[in-house]
LUMRO-734610 format. One line per field, with one value per residue: residue number from 1; x, y, z of N, C-alpha, C, O in turn. Coordinates in Angstrom, 1 decimal. Layout:
resi c(NUM	...) $
nx c(X	...) $
ny c(Y	...) $
nz c(Z	...) $
cax c(X	...) $
cay c(Y	...) $
caz c(Z	...) $
cx c(X	...) $
cy c(Y	...) $
cz c(Z	...) $
ox c(X	...) $
oy c(Y	...) $
oz c(Z	...) $
END
This chain:
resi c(1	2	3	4	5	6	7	8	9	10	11	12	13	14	15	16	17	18	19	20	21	22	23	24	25	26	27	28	29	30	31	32	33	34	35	36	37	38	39	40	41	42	43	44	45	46	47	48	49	50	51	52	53	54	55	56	57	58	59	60	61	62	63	64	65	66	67	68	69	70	71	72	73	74	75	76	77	78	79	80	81	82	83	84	85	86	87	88	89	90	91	92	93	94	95	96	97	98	99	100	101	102	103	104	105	106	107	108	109	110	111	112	113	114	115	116	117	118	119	120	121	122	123	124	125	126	127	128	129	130	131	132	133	134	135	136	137) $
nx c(104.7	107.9	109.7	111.9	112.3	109.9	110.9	113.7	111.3	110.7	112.6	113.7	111.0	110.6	112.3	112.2	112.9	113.8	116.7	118.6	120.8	123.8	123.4	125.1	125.0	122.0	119.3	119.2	117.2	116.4	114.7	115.8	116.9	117.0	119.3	118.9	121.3	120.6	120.8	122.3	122.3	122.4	123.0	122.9	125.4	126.3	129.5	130.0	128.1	126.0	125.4	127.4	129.6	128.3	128.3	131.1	131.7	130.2	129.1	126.8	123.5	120.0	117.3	114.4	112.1	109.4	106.7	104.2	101.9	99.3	98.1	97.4	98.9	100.7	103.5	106.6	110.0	112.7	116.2	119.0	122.1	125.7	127.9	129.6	132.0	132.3	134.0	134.2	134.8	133.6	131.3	129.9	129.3	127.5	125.2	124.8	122.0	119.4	117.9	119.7	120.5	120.1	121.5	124.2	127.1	127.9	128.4	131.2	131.2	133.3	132.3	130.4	129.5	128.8	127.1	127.3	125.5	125.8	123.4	123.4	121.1	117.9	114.3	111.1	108.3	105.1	103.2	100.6	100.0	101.6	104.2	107.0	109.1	112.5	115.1	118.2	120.6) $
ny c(86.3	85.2	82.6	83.4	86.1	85.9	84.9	86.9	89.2	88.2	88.1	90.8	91.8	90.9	90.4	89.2	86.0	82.3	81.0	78.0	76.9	73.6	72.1	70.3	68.2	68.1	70.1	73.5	76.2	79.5	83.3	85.5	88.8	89.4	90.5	91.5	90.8	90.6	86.7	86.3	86.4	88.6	88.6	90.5	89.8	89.1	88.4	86.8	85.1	81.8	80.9	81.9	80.2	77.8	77.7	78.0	75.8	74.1	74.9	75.2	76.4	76.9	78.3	80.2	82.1	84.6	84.1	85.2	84.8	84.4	81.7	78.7	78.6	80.6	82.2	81.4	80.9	78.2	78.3	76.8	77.0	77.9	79.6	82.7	84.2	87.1	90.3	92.4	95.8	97.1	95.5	95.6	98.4	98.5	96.6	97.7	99.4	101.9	100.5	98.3	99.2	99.0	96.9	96.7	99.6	100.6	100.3	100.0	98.5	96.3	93.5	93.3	91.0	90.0	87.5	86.1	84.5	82.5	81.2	77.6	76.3	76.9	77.1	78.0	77.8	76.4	77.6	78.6	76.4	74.7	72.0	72.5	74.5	74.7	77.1	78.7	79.6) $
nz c(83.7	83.9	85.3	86.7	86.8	88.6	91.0	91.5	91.8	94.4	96.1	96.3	97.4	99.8	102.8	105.3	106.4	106.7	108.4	108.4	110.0	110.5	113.5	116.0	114.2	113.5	112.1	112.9	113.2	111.9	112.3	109.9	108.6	105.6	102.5	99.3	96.1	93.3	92.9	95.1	98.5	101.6	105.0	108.2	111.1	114.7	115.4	117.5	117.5	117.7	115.1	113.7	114.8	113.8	111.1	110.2	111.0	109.1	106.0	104.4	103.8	104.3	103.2	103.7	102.1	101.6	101.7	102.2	104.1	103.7	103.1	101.6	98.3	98.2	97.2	96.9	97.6	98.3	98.9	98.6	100.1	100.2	102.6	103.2	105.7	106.2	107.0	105.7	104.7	102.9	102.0	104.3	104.4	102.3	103.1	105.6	107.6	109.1	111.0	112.0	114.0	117.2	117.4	116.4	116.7	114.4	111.0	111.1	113.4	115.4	116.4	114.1	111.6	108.1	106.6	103.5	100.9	98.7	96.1	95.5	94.9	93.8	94.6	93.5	94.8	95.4	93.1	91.6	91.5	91.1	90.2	92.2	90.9	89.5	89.8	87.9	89.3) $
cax c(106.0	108.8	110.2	113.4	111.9	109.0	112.4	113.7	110.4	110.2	113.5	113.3	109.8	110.7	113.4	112.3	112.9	114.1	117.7	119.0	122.3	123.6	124.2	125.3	123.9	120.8	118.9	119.0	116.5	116.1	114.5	116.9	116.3	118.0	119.0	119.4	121.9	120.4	120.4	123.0	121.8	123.4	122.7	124.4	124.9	127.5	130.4	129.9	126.3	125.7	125.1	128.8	130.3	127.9	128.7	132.4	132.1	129.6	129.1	125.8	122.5	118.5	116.4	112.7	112.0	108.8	105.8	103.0	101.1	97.7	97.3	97.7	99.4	101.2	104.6	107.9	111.8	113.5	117.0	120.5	123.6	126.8	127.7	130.9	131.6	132.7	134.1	135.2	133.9	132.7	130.1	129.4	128.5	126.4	124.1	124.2	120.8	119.7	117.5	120.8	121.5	119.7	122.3	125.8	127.0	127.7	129.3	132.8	131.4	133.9	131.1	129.8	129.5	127.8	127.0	127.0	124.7	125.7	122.6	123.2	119.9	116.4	113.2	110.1	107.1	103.4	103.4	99.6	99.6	102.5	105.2	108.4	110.5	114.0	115.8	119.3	121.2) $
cay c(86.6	83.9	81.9	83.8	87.0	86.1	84.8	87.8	90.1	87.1	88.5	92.3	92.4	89.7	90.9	88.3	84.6	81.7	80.4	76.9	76.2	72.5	72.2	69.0	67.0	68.9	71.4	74.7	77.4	81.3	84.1	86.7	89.8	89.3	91.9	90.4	91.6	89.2	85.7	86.2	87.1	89.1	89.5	90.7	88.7	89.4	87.2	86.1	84.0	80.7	80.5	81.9	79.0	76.8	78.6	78.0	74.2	73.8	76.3	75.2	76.4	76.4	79.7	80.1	83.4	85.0	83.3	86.1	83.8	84.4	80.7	78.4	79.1	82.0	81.8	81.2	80.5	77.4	78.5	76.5	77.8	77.6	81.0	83.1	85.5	88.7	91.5	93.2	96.7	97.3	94.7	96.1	99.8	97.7	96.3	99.0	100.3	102.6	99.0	97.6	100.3	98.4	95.3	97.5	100.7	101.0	98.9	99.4	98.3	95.4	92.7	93.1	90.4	89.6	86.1	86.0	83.3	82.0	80.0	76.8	75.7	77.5	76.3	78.9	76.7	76.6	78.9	77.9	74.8	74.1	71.5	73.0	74.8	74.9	78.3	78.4	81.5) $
caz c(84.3	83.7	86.9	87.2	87.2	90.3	91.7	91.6	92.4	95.9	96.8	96.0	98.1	101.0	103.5	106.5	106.3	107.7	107.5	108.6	110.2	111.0	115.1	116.7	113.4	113.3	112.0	113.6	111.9	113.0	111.1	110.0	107.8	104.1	101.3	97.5	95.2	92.3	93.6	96.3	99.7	102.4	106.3	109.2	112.4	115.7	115.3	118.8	117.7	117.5	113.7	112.9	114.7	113.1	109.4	110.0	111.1	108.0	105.9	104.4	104.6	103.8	103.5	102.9	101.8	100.1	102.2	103.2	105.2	103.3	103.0	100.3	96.9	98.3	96.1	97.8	97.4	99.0	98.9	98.7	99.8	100.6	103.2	103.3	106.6	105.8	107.6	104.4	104.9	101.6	101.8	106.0	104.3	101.3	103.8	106.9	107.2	110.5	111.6	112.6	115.4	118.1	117.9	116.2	116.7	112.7	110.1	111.5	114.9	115.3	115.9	112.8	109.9	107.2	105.9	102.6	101.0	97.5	96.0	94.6	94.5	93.9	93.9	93.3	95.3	94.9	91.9	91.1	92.3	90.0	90.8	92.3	89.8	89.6	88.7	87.4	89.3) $
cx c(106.8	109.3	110.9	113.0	110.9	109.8	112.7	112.6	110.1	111.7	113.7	112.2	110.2	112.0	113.2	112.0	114.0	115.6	118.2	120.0	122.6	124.1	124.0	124.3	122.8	120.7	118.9	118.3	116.2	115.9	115.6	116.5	117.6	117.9	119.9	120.5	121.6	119.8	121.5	122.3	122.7	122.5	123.5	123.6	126.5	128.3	130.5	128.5	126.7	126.2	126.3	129.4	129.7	128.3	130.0	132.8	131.5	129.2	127.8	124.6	121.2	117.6	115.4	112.1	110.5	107.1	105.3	102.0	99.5	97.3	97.8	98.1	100.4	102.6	106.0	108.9	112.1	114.8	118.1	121.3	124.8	127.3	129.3	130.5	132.7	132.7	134.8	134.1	133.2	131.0	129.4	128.8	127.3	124.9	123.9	122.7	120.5	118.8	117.9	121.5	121.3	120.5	124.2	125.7	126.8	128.5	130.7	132.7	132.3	133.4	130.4	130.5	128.6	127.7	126.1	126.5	124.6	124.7	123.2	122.0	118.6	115.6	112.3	109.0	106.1	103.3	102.1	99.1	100.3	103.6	106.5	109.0	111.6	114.1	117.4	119.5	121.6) $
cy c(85.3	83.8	82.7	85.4	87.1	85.9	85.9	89.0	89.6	88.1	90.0	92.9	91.9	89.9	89.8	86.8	83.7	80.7	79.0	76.5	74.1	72.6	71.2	68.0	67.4	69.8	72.3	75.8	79.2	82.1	85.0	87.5	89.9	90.5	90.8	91.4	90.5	88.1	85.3	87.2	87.3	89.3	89.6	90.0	89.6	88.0	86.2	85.2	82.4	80.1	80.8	80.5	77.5	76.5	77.6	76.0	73.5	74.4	76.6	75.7	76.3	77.7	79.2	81.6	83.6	84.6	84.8	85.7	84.5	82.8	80.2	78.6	80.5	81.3	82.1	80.8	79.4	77.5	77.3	76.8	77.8	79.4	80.9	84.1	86.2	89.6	92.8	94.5	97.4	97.0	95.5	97.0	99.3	97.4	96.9	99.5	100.5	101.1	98.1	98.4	99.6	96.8	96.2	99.1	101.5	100.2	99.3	99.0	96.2	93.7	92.1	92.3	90.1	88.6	86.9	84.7	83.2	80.9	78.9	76.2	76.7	77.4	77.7	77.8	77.8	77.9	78.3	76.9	74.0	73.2	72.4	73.6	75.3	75.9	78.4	79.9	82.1) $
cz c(84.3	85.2	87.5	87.4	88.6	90.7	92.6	92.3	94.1	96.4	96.9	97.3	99.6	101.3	105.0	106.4	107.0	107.0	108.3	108.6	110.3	112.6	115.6	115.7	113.4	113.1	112.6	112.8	112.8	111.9	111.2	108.8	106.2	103.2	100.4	96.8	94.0	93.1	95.2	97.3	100.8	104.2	107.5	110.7	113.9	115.6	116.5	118.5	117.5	116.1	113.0	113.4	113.8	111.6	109.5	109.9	109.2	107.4	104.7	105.0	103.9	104.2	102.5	103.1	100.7	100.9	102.8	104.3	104.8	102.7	101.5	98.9	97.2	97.7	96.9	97.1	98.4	98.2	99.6	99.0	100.5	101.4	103.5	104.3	106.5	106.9	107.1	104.9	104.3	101.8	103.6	105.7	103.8	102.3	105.2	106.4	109.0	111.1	111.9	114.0	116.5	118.5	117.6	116.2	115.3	111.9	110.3	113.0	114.8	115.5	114.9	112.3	109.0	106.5	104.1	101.5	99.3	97.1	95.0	93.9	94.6	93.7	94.5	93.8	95.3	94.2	90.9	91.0	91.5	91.1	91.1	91.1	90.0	89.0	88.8	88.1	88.1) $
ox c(106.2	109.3	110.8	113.4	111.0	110.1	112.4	113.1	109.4	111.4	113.8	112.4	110.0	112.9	114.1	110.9	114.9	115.8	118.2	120.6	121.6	125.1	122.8	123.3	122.2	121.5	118.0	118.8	115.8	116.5	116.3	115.8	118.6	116.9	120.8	120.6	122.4	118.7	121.3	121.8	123.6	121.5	124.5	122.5	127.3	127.9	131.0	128.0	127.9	127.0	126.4	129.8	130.3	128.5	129.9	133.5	132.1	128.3	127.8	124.4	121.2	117.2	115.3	111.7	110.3	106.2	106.0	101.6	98.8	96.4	98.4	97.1	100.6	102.8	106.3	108.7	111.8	114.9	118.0	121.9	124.6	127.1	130.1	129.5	133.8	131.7	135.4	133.0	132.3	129.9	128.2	127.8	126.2	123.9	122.9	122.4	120.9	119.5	117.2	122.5	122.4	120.2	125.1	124.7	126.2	129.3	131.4	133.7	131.8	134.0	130.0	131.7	127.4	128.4	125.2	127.4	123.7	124.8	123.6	121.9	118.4	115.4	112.5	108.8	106.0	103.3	102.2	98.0	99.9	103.8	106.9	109.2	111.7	113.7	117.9	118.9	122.0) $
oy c(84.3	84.7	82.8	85.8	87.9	87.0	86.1	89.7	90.2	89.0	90.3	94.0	92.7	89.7	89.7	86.4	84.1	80.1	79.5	75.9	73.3	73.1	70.9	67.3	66.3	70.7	72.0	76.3	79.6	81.9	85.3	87.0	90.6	91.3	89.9	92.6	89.5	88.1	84.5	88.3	86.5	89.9	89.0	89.8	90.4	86.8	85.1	84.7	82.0	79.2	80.3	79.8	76.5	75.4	76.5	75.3	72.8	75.0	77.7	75.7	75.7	77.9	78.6	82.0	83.0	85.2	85.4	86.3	85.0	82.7	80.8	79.0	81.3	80.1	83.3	80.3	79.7	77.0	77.0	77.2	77.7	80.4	80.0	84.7	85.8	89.9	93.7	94.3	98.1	97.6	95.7	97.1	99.5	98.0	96.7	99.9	99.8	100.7	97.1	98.3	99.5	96.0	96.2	99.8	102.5	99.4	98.9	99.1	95.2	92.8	90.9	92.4	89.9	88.7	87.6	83.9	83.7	79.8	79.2	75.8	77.2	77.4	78.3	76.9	79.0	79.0	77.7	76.5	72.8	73.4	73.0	72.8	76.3	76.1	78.2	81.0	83.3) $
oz c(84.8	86.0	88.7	88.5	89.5	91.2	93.8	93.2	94.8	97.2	98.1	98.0	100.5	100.4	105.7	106.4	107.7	106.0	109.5	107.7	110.2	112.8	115.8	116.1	113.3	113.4	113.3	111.8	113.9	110.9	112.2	107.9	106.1	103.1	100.5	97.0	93.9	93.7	96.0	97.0	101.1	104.4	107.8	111.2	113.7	115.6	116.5	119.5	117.3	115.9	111.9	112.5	113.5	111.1	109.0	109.2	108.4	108.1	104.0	106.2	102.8	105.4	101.5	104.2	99.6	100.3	103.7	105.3	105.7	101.9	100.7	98.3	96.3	97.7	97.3	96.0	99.6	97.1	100.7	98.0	101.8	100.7	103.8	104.2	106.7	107.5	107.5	105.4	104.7	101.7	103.7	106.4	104.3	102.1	105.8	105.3	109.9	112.1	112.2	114.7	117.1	119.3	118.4	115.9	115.0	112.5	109.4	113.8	114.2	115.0	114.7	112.3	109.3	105.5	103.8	101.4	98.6	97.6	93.9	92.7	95.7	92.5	95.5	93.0	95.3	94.7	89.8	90.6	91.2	92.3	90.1	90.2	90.7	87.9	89.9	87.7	88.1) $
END
């Protein structure tokens, strides 16, 4: 299987990973639950959090998606990306699923947004004990 394809099959299988705001010149990291359309990633947050005002000030970030935690060589994404917040309602139905009921009432609960997370950068790690590889969105 070529890079860009496990890429793809890492994001497809792997819905829980860790994403990386900046706050007061530091890192800030929190898991949050992603959906792929490709190499763009989507999740929803309450506009009232932390990590939107962090977004807005800097609108960078750093996700690590793909990690099973069986130990060495397990094959991962270190994600790039520059994040847009959306309250478009298109993209709100796209990623509603009923495992959002316990924080919004439904994707027109006024709350709602969805960071949307353009990759710049992608690296596929420990892929056989291979060096990093870079994949081209």
């Amino acid at each position: 299987m070529n890079e860009k394809k496990a890429a793809l099959k890492i994001l497809k299988e792997s819905f829980v990973g860790t994403m990386a705001t900046v706050q007061q010149n530091k890192p800030h990291t929190r898991y949050m639950t992603f959906f792929s359309d490709e190499f763009t990633l989507y999740t929803a947050t309450s506009k009232q959090t932390q990590k939107v005002d962090e977004l807005e000030e800097n609108p960078h970030t750093h996700i690590l998606i793909g990690y099973e935690g069986k130990g060495m060589g397990d094959e991962y994404l270190e994600i790039e990306g520059t994040v847009s917040i959306s309250d478009d309602e298109s993209i709100k139905e796209k990623v509603w699923n009923k495992h959002m009921k316990p924080w919004f009432s439904g994707p027109e609960d006024p709350d709602l947004v969805i960071l949307k997370i353009s990759a710049d950068t992608i690296r596929l790690m420990n892929k056989k004990g291979e060096e990093p590889i870079e994949i081209t969105p």
